[in-house]
C-alpha positions as CSV (number, residue, x, y, z in Angstrom):
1,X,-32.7,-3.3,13.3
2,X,-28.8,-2.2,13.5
3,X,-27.1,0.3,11.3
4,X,-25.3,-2.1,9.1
5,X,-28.4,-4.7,8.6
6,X,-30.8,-1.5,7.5
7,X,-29.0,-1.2,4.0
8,X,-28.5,-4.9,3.4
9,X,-32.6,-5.2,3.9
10,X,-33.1,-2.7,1.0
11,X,-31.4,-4.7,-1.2
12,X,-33.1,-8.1,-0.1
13,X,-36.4,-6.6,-0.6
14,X,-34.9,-5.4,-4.1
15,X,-33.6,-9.0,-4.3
16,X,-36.3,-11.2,-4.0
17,X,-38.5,-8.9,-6.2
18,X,-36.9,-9.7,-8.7
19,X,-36.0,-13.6,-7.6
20,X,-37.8,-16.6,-9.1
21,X,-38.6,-18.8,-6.2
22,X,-36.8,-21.9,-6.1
23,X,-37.9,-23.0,-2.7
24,X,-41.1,-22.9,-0.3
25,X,-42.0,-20.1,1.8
26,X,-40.3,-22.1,5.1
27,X,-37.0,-22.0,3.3
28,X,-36.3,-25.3,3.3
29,X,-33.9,-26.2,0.2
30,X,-35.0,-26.9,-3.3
31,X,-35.3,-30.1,-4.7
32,X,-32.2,-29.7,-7.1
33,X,-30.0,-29.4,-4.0
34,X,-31.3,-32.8,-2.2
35,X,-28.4,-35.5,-1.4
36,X,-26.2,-33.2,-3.5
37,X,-22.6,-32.6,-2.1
38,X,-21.7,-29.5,-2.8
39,X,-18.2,-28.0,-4.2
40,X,-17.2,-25.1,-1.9
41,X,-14.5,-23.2,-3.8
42,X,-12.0,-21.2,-1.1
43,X,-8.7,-19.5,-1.2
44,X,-7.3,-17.6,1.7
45,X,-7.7,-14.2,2.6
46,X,-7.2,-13.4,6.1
47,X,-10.0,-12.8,8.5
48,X,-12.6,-13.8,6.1
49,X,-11.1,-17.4,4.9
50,X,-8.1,-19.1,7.2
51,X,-6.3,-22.3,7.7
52,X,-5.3,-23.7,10.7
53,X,-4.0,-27.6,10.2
54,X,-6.4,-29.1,8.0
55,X,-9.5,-26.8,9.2
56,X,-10.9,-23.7,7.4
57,X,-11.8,-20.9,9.4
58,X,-12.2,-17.5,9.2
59,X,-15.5,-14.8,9.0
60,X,-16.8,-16.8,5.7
61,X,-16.1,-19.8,6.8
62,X,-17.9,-19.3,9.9
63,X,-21.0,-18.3,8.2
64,X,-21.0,-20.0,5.5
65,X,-21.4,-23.0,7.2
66,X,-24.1,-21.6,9.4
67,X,-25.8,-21.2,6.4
68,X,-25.2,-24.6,5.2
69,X,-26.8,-26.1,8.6
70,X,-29.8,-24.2,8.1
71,X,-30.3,-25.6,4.9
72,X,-28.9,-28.6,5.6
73,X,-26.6,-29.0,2.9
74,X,-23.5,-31.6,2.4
75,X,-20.5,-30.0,0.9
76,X,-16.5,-29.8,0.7
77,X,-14.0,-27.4,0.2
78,X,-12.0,-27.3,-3.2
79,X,-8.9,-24.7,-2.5
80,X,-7.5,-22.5,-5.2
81,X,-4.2,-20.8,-5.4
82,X,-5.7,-17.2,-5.3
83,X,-8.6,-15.3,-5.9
84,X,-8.4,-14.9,-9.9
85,X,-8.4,-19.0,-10.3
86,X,-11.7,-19.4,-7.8
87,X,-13.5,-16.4,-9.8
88,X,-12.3,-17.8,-13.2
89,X,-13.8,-21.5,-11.5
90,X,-16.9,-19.8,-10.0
91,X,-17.8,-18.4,-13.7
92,X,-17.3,-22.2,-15.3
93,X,-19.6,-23.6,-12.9
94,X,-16.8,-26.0,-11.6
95,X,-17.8,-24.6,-7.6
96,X,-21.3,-24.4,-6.5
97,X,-20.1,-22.0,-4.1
98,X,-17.4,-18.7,-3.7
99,X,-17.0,-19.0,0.0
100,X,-14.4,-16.1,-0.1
101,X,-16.0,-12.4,0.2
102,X,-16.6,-11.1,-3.2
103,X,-17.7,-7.5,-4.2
104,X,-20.8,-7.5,-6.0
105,X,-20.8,-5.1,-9.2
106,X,-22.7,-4.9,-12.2
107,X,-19.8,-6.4,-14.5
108,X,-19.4,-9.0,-12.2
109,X,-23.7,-10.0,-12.9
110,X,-22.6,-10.5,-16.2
111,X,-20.6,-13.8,-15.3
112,X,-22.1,-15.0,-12.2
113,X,-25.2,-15.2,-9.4
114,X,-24.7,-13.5,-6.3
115,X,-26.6,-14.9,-2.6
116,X,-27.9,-11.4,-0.7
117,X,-25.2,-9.3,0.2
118,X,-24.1,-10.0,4.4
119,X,-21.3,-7.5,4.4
120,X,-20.9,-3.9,3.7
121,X,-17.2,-3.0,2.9
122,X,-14.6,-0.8,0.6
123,X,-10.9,-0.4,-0.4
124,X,-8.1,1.5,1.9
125,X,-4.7,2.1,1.3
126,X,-1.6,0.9,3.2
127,X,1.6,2.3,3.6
128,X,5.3,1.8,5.1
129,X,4.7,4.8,8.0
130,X,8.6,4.5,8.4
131,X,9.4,5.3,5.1
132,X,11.7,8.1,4.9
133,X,14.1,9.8,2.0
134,X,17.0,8.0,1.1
135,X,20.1,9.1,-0.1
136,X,19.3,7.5,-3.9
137,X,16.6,9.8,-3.6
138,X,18.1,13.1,-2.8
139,X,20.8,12.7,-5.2
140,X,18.3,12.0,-7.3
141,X,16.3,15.4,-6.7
142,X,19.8,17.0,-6.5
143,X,20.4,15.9,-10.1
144,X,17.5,16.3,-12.1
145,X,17.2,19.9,-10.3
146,X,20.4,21.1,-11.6
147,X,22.4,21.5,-8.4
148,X,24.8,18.5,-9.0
149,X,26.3,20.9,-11.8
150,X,26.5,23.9,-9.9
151,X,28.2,21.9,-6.9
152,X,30.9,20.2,-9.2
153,X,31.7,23.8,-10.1
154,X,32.0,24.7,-6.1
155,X,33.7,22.0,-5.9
156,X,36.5,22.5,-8.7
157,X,37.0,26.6,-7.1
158,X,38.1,25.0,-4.0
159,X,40.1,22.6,-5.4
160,X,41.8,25.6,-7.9
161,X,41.6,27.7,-4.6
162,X,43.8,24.8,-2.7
163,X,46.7,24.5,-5.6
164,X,47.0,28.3,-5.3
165,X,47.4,28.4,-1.6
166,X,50.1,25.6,-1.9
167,X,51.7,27.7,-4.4
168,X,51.6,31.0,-2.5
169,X,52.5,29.4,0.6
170,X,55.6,27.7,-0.8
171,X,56.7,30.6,-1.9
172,X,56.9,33.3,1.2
173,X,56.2,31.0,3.7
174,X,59.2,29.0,4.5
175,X,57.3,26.5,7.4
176,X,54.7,25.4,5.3
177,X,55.7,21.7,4.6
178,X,57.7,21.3,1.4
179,X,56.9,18.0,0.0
180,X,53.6,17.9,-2.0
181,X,51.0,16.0,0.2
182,X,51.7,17.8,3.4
183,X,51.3,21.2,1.7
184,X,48.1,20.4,0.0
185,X,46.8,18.5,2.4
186,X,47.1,21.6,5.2
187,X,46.0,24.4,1.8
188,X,43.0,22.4,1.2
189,X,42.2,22.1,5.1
190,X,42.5,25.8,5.5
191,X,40.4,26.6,2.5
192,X,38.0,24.7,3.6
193,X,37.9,26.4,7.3
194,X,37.8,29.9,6.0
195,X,35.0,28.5,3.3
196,X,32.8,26.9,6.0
197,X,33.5,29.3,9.0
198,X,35.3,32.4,8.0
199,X,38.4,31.2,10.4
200,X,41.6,29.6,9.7
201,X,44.7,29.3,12.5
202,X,46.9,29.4,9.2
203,X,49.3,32.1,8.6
204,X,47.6,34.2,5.9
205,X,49.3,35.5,2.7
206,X,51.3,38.7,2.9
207,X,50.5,41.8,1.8
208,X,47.1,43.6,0.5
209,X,46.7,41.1,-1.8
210,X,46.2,38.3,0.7
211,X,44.2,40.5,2.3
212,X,42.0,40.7,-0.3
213,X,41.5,37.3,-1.5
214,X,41.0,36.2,2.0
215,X,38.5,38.9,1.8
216,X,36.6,37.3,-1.2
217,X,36.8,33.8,0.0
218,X,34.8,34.3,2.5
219,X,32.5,35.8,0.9
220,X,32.2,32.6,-1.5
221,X,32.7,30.4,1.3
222,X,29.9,31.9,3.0
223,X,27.6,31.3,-0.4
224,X,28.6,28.1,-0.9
225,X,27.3,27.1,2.7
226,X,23.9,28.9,2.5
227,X,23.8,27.2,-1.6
228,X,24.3,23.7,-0.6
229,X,21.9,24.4,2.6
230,X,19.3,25.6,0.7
231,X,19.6,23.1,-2.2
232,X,19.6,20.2,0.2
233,X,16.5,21.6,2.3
234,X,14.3,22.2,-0.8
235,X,14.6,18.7,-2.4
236,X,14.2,16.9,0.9
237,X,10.9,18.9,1.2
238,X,9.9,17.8,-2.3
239,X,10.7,14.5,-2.0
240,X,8.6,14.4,0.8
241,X,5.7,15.7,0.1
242,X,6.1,13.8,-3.4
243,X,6.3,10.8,-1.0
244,X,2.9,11.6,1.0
245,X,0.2,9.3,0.6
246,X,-2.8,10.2,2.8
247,X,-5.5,8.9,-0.1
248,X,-6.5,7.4,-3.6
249,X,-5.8,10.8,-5.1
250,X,-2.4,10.9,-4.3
251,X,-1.5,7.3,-5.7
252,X,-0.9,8.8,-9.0
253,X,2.9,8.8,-9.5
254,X,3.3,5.8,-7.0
255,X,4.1,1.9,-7.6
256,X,0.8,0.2,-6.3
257,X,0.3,-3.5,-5.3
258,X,-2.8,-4.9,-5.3
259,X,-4.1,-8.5,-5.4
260,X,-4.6,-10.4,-8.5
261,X,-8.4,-10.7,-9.5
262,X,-9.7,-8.6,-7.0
263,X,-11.4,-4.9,-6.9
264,X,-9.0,-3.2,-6.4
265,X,-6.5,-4.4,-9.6
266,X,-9.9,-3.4,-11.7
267,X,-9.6,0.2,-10.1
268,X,-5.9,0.6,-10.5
269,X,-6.3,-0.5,-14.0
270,X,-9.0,1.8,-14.7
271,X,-7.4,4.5,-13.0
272,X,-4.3,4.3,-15.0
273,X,-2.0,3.8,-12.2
274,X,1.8,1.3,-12.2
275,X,0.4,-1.3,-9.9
276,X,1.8,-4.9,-9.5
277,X,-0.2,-8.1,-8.8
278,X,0.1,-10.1,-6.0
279,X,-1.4,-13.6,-4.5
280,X,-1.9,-12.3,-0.8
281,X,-1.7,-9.5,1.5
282,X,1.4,-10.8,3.3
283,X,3.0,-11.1,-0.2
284,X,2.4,-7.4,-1.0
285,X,3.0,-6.4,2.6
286,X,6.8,-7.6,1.8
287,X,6.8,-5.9,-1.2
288,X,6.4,-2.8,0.9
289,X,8.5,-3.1,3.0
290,X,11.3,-3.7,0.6
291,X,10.5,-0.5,-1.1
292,X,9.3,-2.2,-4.3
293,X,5.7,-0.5,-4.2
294,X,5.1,2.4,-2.2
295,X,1.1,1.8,-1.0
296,X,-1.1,-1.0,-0.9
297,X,-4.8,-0.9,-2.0
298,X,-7.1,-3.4,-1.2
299,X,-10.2,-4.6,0.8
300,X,-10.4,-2.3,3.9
301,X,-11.5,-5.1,6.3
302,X,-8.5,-7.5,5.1
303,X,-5.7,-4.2,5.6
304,X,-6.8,-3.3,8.6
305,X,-7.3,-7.4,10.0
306,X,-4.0,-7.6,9.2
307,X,-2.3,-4.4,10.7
308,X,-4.2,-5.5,14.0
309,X,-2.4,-8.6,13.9
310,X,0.5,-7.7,13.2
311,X,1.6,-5.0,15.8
312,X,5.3,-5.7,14.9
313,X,5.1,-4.2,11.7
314,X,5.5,-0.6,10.5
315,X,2.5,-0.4,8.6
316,X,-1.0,1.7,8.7
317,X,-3.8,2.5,6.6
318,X,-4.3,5.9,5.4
319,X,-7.4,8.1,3.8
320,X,-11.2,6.8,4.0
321,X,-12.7,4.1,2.5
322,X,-13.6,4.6,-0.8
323,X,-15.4,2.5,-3.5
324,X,-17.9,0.9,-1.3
325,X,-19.5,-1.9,-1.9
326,X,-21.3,-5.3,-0.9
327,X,-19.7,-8.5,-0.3
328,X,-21.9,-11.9,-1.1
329,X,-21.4,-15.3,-2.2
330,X,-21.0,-15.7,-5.5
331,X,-22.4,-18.5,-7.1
332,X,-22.4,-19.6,-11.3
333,X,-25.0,-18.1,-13.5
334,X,-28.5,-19.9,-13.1
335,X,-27.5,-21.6,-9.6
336,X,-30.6,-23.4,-7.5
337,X,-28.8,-22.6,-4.1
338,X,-29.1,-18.7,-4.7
339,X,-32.6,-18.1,-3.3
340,X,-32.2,-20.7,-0.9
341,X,-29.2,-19.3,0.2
342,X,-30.3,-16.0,-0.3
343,X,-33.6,-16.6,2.0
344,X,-31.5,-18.3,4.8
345,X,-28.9,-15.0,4.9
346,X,-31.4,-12.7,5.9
347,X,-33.1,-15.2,8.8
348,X,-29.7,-15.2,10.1
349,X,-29.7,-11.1,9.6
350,X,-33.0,-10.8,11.3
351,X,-31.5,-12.6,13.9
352,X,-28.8,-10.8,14.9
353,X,-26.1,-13.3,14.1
354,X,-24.2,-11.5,11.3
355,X,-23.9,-8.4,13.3
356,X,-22.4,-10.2,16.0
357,X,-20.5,-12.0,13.7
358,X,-19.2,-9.2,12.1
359,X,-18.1,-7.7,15.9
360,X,-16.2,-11.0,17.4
361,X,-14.1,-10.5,13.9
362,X,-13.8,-7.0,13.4
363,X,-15.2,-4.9,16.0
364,X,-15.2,-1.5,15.6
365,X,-13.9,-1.8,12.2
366,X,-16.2,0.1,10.0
């Protein structure tokens, strides 16, 4: 018996304790299901539920219809737009069958039957690993930390400092340039030399006095540089870390997406965080990209199927899986096929099959 079977047989043996028998003991399917053709609701969700051309595929797929030759059962897909609409149809009775991979929970056994549980899985997050600070960002920081003020101030000293140089210098020195925008243009480029390195080629200002006030612009100059360097430093580190995502804890703060219907919009909700709703993983994988959310949480499987197969894009999953839980078929409230179904799931664990099935799909994947 494999790791991952040894679980799903405690709960079939809590399953069938419990399960009214709708079938006979060689599994063969019940009376209520004979000649019927059976509505197999789908929408996609890559690995577990693909299109290619006109043919479904996909880990669901695949054993779903195992499933359906054991039992021998007629049926045909009826595709929805995304996973809300075929839980909303699965609840009304209009499917006979969820093919997709749903997480079985207690609220969810309010509204609908569940087949034994083939799948153990959770949630992950996903984020833009080349996300970096942008400037919006750091002005930003710079801004609502005060320092915006306190350089506008810098900023008017040297600007003071270059009309008095212009002044002085047109006074006792007779090379500096006469007209206006020479003479300030070469002030301001020497106040700014003596302001960032202490050293100017300009001819300094006669007397003690110039001494002195080159004296104390250094000094600011030197202030200034080590102000504005350390101002800078300190809200690129906060943005930063503010920016780390490396779990669920540290969503708080952040725009999330996460698909409509599923898991994971029920724990963003209930967690309080800003998350957005979205039809497909590719759709919110966009969103990403573009900045307009800052993580991804969804199935853990699904994130990491599609970071695999897509090499080319600057995405990973971060932080360990968290709210595990089961994935089954869901089926409407009272359904004949569930022990049927049910009984013919764990032949095909006993056999081996899902565990293999689960490796030629995901692998190492846990």
């Amino acid at each position: 018996m494999t790791r991952s079977f040894f679980p799903l047989f405690a709960f079939a043996v809590l399953f069938f304790m419990g399960a009214p028998a709708s079938s006979g003991e060689d599994g063969t399917q019940s009376p209520a299901l004979a000649g019927k053709v059976l509505r197999v609701g789908v929408t996609l969700d890559e690995p577990f539920v693909m299109k290619k051309g006109e043919v479904y595929e996909g880990y669901c797929i695949d054993l779903w219809q195992a499933l359906a030759a054991d039992l021998g059962l007629k049926f045909q897909y009826v595709p929805y737009a995304n996973f809300a609409e075929l839980m909303k149809a699965t609840e009304k009775g209009e499917v006979d069958v969820n093919a997709n991979p749903v997480f079985v929970t207690s609220d969810r056994l309010k509204h609908m039957d569940f087949a034994l549980p083939f799948l153990q899985g959770g949630m992950q997050i996903m984020i833009d690993e080349n996300r970096t600070a942008s400037f919006l960002k750091l002005w930003n920081g710079l801004r609502n930390s005060g320092h915006l003020k306190i350089f506008a101030i810098g900023i008017a000293v040297i600007l003071m400092g270059t009309l008095l140089v212009t002044l002085g210098e047109r006074r006792w020195n007779e090379e500096f340039p006469k007209d206006w925008t020479n003479g300030l243009a070469e002030s301001f480029y020497h106040v700014m030399s003596v302001a960032m390195t202490g050293k100017s080629n300009h001819k300094q200002l006669p007397g003690p006095l110039g001494k002195v006030m080159a004296g104390i612009w250094i000094a600011f100059g030197v202030a200034v540089v080590a102000y504005i360097t350390s101002s800078i430093t300190s809200v690129m580190t906060v943005n930063k870390l503010h920016s780390i995502i490396n779990g669920p804890q540290d969503l708080p703060g952040h725009k999330v997406a996460a698909l409509r219907g599923s898991l994971a919009e029920i724990y963003c909700r209930n967690s309080g965080l800003d998350y957005e709703n979205f039809s497909s993983i590719p759709e919110a994988v966009k969103a990403l990209l573009v900045h307009e959310v800052d993580a991804i949480v969804s199935d853990a499987m699904a994130l990491q199927w599609y970071d695999n197969s897509h090499p080319e894009l600057p995405i990973t999953e971060v932080g360990p899986i968290f709210e595990k839980k089961y994935y089954s078929f869901a089926l409407p409230i009272g359904s004949p096929l569930r022990h049927d179904l049910s009984t013919a799931l764990l032949k095909r664990h006993e056999s081996g099959y899902c565990e293999s099935l689960r490796q030629q799909y995901f692998g190492n994947i846990q």
